[in-house]
N, C-alpha and C positions, 0 to 999 in steps of 0.2 A: 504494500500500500504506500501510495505516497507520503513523504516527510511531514507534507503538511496536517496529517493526520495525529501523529504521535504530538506534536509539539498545542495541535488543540485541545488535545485531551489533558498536556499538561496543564496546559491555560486556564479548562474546567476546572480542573483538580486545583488549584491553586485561588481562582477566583473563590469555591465554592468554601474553602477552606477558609479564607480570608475572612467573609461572611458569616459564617458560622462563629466563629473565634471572636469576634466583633461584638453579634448579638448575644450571645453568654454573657456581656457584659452590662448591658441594659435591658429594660424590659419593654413589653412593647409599646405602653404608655408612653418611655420616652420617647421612645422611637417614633411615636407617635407626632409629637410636639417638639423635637429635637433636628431644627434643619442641618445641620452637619451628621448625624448619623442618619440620615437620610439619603444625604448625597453620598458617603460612605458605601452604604449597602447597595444602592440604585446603582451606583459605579459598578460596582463587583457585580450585580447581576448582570449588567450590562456587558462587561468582559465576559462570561460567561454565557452569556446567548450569543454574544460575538463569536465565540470559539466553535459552539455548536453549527452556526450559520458556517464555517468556514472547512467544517467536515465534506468529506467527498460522498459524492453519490455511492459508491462503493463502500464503503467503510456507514453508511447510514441502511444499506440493503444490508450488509452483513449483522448489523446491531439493531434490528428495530426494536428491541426490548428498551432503548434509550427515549425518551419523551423529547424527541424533536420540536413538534409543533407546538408542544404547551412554552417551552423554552425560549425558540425562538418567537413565538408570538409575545411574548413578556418583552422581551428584547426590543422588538419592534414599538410595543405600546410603549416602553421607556423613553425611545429614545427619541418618538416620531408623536407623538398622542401625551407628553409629559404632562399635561395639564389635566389628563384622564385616570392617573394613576392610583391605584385604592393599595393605600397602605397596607392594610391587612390584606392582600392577597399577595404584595412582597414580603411582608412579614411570615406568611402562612411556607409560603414557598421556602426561606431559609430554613424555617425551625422543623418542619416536616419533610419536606422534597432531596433537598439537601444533604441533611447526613444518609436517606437510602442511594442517592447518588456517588458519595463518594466513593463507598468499595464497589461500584458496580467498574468508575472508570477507573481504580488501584487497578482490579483483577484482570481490565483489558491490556493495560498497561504492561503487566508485570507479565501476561501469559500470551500477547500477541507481540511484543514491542521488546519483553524482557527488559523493562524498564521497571525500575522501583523505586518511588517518592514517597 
């Protein structure tokens, strides 16, 4: 598979983490009312639907157990519709989506790419 593959899946794995590690630390009241971790999280999803947007057709046929369209549709309302965006379902998304995400793309990583972060 193309390079470009292994190095978005790092990008996932990296945004998602970032995110998660972040929100641990407030809650989502603040998050709520708190414009900097706002922008914070919205970024990192935003890397993060980037990353997925930039997987190959291939590597998306091989994986469809990966939530493409929920992701990139997130992506998309962030960064094009920002005035549309419902907090609690970026919130929902890190505290829920997130951590079942990360060992899905560790194990792609580590058993298609022999990569381990």
């Amino acid at each position: 598979m193309p390079e470009i593959d292994p190095q978005s899946l790092a990008d996932i794995l990296l945004a998602s983490r970032r995110a998660i590690e972040y929100a641990e630390g407030i809650t989502e009241d603040f998050f709520s009312t708190d414009l900097d971790s706002q922008d914070i999280l919205i970024r990192q999803m935003t890397i993060l639907g980037e990353a997925f947007r930039r997987l190959t057709p291939e590597f998306k046929a091989t994986h469809e157990e990966l939530s493409y369209g929920i992701i990139i549709a997130m992506r998309n309302a962030l960064v094009h519709d920002y005035d549309g965006i419902t907090l609690p379902d970026v919130w929902l998304t890190i505290k829920e989506d997130l951590p079942e995400l990360i060992p899905r793309i560790e194990g792609i990583l580590r058993d298609e790419y022999g990569i381990s972060m």
